[in-house]
C-alpha positions as CSV (number, residue, x, y, z in Angstrom):
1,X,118.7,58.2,60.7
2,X,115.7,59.6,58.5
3,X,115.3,58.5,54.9
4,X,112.9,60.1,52.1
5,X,113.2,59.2,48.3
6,X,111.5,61.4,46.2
7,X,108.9,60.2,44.7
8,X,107.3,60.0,40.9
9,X,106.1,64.1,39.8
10,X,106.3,65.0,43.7
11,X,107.0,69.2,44.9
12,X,110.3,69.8,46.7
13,X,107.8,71.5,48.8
14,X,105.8,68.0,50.1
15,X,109.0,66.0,49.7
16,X,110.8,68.6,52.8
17,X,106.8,68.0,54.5
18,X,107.4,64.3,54.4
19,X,110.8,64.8,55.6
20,X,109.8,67.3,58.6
21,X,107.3,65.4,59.7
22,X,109.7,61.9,59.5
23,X,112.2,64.1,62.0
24,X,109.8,65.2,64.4
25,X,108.2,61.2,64.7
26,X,111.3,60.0,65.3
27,X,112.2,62.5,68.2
28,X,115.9,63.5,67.0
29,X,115.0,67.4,67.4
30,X,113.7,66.5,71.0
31,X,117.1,64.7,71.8
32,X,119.4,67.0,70.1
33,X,117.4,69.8,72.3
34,X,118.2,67.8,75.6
35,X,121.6,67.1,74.8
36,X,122.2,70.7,74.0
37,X,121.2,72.7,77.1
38,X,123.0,71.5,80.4
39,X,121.6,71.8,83.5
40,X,123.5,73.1,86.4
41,X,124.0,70.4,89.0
42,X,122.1,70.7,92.1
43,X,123.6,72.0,95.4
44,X,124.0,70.0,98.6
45,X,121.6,71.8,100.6
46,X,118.9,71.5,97.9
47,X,119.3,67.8,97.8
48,X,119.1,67.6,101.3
49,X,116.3,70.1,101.3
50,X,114.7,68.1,98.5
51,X,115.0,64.4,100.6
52,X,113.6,66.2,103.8
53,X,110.6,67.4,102.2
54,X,109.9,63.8,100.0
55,X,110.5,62.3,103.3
56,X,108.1,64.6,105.2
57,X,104.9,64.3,102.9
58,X,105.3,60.9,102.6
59,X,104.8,60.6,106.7
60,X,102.3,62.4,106.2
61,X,100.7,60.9,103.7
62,X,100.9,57.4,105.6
63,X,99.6,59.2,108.6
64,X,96.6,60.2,107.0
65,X,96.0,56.9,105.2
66,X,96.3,55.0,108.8
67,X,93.3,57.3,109.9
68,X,91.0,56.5,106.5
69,X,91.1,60.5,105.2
70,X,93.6,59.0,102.4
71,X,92.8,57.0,99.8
């Protein structure tokens, strides 16, 4: 939770500054944002599509680092 006492002959105007810029270093916008949208859960075939491909670049990937073109 974010805290801001006012201080001595300070604007309502920094004081909500202060306060705005307290929210947004401690990252409760970014996680209320997350929580809020929901993403759809992913299909069978597009996990399976998903693995296939991970699973194909990495071969090749390995191939290519056996013959020295892959650092």
């Amino acid at each position: 939770m974010v805290t801001v006492l006012k201080r001595e002959k300070e604007t309502t105007g920094s004081l909500l500054r202060r306060f705005s810029k307290k929210v947004q270093q401690s990252k409760i916008l970014l996680k209320a944002r997350t929580l809020n949208v929901r993403s759809r859960p992913k299909s069978k075939t597009k996990k399976k599509k998903d693995a296939l491909r991970r699973v194909t670049k990495r071969k090749e990937y390995d191939r290519l680092r056996k013959l020295g073109k892959e650092v």
